[in-house]
Phi, psi and omega in degrees: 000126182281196210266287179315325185270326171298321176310309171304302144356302178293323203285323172297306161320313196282352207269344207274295150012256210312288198311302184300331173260013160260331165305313166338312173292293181295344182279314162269355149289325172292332197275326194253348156084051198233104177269001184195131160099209171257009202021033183087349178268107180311338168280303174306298194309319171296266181002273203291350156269006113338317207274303184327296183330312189276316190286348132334264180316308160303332179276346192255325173282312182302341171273343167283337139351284212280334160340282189315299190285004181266005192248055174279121027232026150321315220249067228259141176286022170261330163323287178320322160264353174276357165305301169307289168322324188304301195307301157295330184282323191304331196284310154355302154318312200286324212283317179316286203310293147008272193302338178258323193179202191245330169225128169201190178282355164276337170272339184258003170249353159285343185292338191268317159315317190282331188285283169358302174290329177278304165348281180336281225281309165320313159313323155328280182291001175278321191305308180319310182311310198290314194271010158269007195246340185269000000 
């Protein structure tokens, strides 16, 4: 699998993400009758900060993703996946964890997943950078 087709790989998961927590939003807007804002309702609300949330996070791991895999063969592909996973599972968590309550182990181990994944892919992209350059 090349560097790029992993990327693509991630990117698609989390874009598939992203879409299950905006259907989630509109499924609780039609359900709680809220046509603007959270109208107060504390469930519907964890819904739209789930989806705000992922959409915080997601756009920023997927382009240092795609970043990473474009510095082939800077770039040995298990970063890349230990990346991709840290990200889609963390957001994965997060969106559950969200979604149950207000602090638990699903928002604090996704939140650990996702930093993880950012470490990574930032640590990466400097080593990738620095090391076209030596």
């Amino acid at each position: 699998m090349l560097r790029l087709e992993i990327a693509a790989l991630y990117a698609g998961v989390n874009i598939l993400i992203l879409l299950v927590l905006a259907v989630l939003v509109v499924s609780g807007r039609r359900k709680h009758k809220i046509t603007l804002g959270d109208g107060g309702n504390e469930a519907f609300t964890r819904a739209v900060r789930a989806h705000a949330n992922a959409a915080e996070y997601i756009p920023a791991g997927l382009v240092g993703l795609t970043l990473l895999a474009l510095f082939d063969p800077a770039t040995p592909t298990w970063l890349l996946h230990a990346a991709g996973i840290s990200l889609t599972f963390g957001r994965i968590l997060h969106g559950f964890g969200l979604h149950t309550g207000t602090l638990n182990f699903g928002r604090m181990a996704g939140m650990v997943l996702t930093w993880t994944s950012y470490a990574l892919l930032g640590g990466g992209l400097i080593w990738a950078g620095l090391s076209q350059q030596l």
